[in-house]
PDB file of N, CA, C and O in Angstrom, chain B, residues numbered from 101:
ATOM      1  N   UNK B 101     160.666 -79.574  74.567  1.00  0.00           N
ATOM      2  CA  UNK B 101     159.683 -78.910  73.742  1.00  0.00           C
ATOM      3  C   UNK B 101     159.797 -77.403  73.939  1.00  0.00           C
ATOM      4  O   UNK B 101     159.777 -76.924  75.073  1.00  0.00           O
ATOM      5  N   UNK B 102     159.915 -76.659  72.859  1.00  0.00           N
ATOM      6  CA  UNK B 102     159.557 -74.906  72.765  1.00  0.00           C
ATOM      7  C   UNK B 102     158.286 -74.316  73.199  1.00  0.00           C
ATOM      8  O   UNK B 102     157.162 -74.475  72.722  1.00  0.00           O
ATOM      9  N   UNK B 103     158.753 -73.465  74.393  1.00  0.00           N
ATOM     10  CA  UNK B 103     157.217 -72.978  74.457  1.00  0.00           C
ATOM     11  C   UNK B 103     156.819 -71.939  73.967  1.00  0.00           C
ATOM     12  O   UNK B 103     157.580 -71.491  73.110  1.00  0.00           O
ATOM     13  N   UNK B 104     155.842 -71.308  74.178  1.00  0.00           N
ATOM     14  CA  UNK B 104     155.132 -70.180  73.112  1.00  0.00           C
ATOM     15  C   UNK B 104     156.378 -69.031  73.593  1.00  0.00           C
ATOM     16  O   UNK B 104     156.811 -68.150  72.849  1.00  0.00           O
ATOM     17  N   UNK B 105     156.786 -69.255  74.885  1.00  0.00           N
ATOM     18  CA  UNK B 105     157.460 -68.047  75.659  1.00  0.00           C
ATOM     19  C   UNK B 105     158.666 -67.979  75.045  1.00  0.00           C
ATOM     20  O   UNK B 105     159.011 -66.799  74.974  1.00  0.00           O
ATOM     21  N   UNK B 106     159.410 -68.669  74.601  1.00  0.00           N
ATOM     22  CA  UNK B 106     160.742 -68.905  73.828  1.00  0.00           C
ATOM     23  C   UNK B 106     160.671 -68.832  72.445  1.00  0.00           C
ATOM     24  O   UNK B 106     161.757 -69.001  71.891  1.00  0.00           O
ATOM     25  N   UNK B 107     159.734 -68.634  71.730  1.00  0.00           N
ATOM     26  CA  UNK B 107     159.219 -68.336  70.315  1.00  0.00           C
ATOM     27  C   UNK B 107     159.227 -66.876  70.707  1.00  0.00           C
ATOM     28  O   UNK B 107     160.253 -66.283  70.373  1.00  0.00           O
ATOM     29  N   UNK B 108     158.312 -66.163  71.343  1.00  0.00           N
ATOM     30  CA  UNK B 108     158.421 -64.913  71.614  1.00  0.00           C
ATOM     31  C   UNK B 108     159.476 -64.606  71.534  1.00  0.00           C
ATOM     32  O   UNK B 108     159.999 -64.230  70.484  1.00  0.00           O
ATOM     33  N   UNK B 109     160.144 -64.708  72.833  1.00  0.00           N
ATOM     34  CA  UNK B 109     161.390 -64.128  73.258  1.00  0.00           C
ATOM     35  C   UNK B 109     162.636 -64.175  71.515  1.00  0.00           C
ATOM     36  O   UNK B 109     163.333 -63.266  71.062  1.00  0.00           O
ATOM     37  N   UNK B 110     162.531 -64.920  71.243  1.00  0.00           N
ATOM     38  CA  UNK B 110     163.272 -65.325  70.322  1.00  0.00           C
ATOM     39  C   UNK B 110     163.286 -63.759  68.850  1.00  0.00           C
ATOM     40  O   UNK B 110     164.102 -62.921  68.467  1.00  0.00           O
ATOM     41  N   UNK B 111     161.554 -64.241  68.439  1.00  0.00           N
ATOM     42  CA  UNK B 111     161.493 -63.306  67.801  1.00  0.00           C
ATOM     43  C   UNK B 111     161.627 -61.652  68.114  1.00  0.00           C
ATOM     44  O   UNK B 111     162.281 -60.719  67.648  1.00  0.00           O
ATOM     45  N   UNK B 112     160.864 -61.794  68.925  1.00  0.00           N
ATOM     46  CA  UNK B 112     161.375 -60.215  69.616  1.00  0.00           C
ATOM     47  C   UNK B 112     162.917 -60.130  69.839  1.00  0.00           C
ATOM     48  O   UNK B 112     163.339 -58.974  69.795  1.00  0.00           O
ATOM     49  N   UNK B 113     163.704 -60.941  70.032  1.00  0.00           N
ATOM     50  CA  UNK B 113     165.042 -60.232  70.403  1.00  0.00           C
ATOM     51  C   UNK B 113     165.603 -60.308  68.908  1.00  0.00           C
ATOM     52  O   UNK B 113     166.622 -59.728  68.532  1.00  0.00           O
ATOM     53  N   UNK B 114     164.636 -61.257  67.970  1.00  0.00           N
ATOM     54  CA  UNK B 114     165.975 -60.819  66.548  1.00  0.00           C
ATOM     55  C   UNK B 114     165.198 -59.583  65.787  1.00  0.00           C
ATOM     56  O   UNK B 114     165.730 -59.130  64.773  1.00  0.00           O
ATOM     57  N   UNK B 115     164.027 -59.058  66.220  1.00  0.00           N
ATOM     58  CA  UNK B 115     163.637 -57.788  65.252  1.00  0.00           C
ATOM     59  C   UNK B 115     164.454 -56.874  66.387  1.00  0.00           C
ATOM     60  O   UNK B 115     165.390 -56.336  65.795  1.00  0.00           O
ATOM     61  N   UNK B 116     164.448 -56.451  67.983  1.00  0.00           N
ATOM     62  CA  UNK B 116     165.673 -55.484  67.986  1.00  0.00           C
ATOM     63  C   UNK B 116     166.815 -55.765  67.642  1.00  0.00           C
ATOM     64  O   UNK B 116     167.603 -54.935  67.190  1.00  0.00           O
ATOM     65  N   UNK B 117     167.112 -57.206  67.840  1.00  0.00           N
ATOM     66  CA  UNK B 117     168.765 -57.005  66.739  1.00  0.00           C
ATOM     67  C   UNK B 117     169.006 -56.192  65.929  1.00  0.00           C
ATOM     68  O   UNK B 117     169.800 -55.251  65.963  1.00  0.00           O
ATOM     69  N   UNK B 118     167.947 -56.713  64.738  1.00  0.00           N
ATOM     70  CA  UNK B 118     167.996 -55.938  63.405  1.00  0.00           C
ATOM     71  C   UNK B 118     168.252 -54.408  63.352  1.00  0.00           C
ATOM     72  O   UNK B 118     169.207 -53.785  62.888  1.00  0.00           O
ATOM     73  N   UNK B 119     166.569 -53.787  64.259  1.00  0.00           N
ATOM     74  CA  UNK B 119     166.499 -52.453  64.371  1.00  0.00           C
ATOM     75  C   UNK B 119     167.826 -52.000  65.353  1.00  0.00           C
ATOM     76  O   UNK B 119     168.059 -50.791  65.364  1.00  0.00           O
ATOM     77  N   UNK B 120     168.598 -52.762  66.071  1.00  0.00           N
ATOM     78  CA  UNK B 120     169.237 -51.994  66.798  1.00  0.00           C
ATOM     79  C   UNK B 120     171.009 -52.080  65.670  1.00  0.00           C
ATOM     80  O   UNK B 120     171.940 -51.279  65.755  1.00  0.00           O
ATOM     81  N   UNK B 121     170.917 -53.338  64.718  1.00  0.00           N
ATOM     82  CA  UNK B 121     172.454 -52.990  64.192  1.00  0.00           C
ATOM     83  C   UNK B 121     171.857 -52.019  63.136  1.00  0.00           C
ATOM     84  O   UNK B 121     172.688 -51.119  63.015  1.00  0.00           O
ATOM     85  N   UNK B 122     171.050 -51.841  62.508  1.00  0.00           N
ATOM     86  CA  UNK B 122     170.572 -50.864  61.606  1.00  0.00           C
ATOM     87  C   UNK B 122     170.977 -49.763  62.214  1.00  0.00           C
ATOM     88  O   UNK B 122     171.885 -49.037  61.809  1.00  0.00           O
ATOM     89  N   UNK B 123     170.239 -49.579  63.328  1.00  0.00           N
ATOM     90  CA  UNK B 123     170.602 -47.747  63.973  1.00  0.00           C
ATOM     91  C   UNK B 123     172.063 -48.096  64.251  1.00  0.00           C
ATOM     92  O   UNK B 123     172.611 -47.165  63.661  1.00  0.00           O
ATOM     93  N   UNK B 124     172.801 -48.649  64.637  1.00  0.00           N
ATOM     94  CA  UNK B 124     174.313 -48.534  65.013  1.00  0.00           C
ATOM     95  C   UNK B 124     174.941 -48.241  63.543  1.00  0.00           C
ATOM     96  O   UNK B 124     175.929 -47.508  63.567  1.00  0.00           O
ATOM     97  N   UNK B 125     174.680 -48.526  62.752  1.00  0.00           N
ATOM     98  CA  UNK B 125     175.324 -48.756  61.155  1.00  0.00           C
ATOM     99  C   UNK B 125     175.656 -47.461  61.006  1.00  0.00           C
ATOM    100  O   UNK B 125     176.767 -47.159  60.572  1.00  0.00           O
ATOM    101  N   UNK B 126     174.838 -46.631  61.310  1.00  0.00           N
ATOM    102  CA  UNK B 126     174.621 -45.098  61.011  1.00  0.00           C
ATOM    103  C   UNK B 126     176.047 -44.433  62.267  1.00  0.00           C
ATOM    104  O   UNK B 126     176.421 -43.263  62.192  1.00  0.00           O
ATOM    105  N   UNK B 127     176.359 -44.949  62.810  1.00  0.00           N
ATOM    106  CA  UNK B 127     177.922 -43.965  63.457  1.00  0.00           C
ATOM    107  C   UNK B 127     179.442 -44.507  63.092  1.00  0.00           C
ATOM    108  O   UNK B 127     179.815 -45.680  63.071  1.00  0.00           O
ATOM    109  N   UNK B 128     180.019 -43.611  62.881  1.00  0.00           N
ATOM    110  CA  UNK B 128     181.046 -44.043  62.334  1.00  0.00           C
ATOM    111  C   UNK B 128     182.004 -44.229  63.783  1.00  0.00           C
ATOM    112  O   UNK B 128     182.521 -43.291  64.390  1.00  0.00           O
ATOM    113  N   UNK B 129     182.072 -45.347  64.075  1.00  0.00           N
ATOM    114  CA  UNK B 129     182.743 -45.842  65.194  1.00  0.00           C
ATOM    115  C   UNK B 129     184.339 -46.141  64.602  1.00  0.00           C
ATOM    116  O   UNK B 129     185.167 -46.424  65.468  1.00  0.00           O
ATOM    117  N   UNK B 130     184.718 -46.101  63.449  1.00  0.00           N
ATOM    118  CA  UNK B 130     186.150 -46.100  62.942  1.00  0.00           C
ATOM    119  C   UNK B 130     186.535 -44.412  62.781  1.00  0.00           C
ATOM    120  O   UNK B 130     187.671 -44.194  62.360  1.00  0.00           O
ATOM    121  N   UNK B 131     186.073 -43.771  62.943  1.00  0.00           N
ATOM    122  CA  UNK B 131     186.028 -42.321  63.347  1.00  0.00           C
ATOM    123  C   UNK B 131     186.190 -41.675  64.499  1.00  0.00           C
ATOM    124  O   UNK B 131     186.973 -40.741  64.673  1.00  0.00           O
ATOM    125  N   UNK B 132     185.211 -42.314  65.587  1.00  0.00           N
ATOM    126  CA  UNK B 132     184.774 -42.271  66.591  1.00  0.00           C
ATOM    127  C   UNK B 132     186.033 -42.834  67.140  1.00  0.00           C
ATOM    128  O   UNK B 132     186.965 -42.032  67.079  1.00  0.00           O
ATOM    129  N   UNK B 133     186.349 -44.089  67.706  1.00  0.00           N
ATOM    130  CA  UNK B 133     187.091 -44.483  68.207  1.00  0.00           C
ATOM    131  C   UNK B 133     188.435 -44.712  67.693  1.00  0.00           C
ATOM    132  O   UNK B 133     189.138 -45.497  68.330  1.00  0.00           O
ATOM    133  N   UNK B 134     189.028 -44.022  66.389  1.00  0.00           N
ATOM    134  CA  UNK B 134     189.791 -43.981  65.598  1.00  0.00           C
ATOM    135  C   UNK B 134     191.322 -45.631  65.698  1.00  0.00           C
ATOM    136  O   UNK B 134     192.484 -45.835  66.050  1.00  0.00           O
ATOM    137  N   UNK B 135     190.299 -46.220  65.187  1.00  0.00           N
ATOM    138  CA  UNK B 135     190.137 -47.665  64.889  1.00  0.00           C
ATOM    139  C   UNK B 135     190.389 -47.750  63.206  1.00  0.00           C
ATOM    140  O   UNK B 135     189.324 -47.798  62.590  1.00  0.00           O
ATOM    141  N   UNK B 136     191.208 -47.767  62.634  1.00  0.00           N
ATOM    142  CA  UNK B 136     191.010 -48.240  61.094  1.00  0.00           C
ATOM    143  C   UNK B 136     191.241 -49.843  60.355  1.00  0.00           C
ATOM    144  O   UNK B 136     191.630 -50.184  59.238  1.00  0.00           O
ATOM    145  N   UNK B 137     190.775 -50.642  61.631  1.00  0.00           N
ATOM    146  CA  UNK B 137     190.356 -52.218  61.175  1.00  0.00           C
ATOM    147  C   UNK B 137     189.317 -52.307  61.699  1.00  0.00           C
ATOM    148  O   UNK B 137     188.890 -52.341  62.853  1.00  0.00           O
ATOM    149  N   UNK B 138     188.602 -52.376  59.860  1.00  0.00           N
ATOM    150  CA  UNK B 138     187.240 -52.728  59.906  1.00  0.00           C
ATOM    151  C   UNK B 138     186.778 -53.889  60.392  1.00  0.00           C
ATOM    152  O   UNK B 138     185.547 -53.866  60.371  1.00  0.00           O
ATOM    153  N   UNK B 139     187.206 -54.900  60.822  1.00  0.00           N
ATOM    154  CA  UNK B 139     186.768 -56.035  61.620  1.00  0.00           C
ATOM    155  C   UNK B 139     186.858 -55.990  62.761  1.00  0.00           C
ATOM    156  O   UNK B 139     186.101 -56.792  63.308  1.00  0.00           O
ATOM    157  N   UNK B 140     187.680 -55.185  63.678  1.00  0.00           N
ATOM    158  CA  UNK B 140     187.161 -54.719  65.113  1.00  0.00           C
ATOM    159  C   UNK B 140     185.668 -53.825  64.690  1.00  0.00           C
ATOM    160  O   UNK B 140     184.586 -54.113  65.203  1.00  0.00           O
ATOM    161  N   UNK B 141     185.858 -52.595  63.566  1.00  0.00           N
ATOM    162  CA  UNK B 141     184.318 -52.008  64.112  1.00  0.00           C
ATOM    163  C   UNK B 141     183.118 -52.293  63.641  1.00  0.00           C
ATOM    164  O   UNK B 141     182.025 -51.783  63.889  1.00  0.00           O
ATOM    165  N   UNK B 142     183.554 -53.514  62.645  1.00  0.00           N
ATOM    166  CA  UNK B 142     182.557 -54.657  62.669  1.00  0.00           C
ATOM    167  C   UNK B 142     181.857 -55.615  63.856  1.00  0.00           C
ATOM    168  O   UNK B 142     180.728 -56.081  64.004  1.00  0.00           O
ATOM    169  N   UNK B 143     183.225 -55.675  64.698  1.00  0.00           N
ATOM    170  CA  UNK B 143     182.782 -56.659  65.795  1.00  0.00           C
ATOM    171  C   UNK B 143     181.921 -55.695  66.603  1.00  0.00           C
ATOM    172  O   UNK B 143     180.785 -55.953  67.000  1.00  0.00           O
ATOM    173  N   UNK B 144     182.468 -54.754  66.768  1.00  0.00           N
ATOM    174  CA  UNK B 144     182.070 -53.667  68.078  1.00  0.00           C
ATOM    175  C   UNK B 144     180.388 -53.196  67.696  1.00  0.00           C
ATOM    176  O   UNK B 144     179.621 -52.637  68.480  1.00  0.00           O
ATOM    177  N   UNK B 145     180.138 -53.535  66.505  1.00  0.00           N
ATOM    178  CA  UNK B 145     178.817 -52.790  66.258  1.00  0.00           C
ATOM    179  C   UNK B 145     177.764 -53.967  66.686  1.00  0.00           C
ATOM    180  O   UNK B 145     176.747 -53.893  67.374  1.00  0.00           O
ATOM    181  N   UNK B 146     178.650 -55.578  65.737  1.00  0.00           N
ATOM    182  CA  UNK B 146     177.558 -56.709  66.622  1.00  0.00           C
ATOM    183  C   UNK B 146     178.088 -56.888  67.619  1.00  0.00           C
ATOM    184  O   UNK B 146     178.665 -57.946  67.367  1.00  0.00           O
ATOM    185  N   UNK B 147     178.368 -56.619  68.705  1.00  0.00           N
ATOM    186  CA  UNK B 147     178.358 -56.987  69.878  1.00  0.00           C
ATOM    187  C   UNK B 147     177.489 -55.789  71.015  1.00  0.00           C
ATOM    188  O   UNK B 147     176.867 -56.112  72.027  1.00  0.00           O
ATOM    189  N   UNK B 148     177.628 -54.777  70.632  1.00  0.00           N
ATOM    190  CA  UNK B 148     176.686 -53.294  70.569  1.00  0.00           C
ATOM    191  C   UNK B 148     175.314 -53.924  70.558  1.00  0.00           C
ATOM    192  O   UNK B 148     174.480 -53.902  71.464  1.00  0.00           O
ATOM    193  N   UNK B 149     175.254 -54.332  69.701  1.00  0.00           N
ATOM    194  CA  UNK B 149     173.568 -54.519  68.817  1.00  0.00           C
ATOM    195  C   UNK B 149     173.183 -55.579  69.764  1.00  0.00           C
ATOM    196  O   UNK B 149     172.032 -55.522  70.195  1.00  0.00           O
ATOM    197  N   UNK B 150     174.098 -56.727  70.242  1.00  0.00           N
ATOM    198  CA  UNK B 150     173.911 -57.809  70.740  1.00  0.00           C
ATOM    199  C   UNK B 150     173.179 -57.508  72.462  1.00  0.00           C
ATOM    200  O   UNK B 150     172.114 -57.984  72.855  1.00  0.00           O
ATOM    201  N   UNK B 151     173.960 -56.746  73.127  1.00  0.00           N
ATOM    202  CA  UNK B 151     173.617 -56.193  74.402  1.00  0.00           C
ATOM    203  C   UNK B 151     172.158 -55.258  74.104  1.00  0.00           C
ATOM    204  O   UNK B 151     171.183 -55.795  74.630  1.00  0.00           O
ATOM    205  N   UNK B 152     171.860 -54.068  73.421  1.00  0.00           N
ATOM    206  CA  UNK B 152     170.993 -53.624  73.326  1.00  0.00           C
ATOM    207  C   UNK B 152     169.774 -54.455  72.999  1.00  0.00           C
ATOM    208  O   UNK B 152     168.766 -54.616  73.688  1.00  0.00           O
ATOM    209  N   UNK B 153     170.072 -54.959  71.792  1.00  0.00           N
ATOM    210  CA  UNK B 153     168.782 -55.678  71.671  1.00  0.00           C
ATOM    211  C   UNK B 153     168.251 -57.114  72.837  1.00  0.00           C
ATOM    212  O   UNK B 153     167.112 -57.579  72.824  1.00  0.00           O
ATOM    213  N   UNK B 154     169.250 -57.550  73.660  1.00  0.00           N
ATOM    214  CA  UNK B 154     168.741 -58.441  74.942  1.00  0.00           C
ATOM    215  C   UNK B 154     168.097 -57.360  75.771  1.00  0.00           C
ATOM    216  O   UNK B 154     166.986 -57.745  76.133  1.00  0.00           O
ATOM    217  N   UNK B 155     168.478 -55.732  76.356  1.00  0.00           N
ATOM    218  CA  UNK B 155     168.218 -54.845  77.177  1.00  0.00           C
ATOM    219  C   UNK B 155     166.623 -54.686  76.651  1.00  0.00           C
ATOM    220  O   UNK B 155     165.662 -54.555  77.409  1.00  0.00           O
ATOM    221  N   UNK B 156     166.556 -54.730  75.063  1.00  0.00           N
ATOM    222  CA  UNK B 156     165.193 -53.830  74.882  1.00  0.00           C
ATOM    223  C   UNK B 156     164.182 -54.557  75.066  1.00  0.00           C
ATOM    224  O   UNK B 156     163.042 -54.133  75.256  1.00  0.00           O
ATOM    225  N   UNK B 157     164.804 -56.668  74.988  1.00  0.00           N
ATOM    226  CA  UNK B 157     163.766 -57.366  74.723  1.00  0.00           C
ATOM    227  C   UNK B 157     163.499 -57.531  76.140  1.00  0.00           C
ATOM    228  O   UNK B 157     162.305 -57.739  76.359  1.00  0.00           O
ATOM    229  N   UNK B 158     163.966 -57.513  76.789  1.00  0.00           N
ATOM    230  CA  UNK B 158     164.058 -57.622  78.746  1.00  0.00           C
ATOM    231  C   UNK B 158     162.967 -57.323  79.188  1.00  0.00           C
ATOM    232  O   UNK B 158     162.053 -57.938  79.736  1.00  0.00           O
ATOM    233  N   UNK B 159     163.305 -55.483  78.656  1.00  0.00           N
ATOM    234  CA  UNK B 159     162.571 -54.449  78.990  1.00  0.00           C
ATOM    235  C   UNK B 159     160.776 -54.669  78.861  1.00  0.00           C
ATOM    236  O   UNK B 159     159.970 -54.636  79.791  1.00  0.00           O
ATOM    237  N   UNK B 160     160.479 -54.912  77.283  1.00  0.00           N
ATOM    238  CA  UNK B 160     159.578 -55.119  76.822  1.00  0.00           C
ATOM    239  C   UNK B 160     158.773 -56.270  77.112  1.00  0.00           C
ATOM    240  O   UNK B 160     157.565 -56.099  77.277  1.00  0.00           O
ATOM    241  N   UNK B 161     159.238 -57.349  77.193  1.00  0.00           N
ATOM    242  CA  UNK B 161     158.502 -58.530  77.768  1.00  0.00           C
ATOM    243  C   UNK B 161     158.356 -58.179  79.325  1.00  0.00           C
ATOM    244  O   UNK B 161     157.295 -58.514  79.851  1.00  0.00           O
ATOM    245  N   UNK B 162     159.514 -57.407  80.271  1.00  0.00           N
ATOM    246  CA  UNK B 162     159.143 -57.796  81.369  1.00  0.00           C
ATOM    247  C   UNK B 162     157.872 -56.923  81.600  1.00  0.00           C
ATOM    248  O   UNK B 162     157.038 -57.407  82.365  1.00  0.00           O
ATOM    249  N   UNK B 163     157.630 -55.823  81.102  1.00  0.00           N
ATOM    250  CA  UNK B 163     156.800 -54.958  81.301  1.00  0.00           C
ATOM    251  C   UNK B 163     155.372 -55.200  80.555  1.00  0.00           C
ATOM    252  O   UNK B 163     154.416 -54.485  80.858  1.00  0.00           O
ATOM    253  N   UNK B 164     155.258 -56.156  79.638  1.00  0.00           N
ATOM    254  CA  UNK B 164     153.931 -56.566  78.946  1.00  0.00           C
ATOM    255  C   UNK B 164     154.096 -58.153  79.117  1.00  0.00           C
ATOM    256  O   UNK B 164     153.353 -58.582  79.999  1.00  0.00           O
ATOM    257  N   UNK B 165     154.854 -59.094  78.519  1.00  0.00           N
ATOM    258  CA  UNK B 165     154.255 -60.279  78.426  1.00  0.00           C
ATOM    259  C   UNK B 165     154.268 -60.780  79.840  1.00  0.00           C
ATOM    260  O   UNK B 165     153.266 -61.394  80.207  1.00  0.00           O
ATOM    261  N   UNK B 166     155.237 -60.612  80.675  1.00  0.00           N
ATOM    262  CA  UNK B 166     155.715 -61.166  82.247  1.00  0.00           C
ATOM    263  C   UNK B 166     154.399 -60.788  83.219  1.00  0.00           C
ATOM    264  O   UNK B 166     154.042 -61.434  84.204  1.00  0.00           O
ATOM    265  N   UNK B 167     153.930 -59.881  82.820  1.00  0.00           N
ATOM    266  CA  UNK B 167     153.095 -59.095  83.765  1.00  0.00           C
ATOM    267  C   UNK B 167     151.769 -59.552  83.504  1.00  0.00           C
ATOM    268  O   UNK B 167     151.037 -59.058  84.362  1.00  0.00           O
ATOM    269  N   UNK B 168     151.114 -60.280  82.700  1.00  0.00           N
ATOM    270  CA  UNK B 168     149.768 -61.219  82.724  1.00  0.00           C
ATOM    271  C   UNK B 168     149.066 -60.400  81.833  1.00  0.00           C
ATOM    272  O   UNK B 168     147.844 -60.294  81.933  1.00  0.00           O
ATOM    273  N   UNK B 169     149.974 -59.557  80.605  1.00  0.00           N
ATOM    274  CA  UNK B 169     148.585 -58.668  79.615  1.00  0.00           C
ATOM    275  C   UNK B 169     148.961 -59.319  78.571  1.00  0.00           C
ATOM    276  O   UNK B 169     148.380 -59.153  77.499  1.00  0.00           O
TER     277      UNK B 169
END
């Protein structure tokens, strides 16, 4: 059975997904890392987005939901 804590966690880590490949979208990492296959800096942006948004949801639950508020 799902608990309320894994519904959370869940949703919170796919709205920073979102907000975090949104803000990545914005650098040109085929520029940047002068890469001109777009499916590496495709990968590199979700896998980017993937780490940040676990870091932010970490962050955020451990500091409000973990903590009894």
């Amino acid at each position: 059975m799902i608990s309320v804590d894994w519904i959370l966690y869940i949703v919170v880590y796919a709205a920073f997904f979102a907000c975090s490949f949104y803000a990545l979208t914005c650098v040109d990492f085929a520029k940047f890392c002068k890469i001109h296959n777009m499916a590496k800096v495709n990968l590199l942006v979700f896998m980017l987005s993937l780490a940040l948004a676990w870091m932010c949801t970490e962050a955020v639950l451990t500091l409000t939901w973990r903590q009894g508020f």
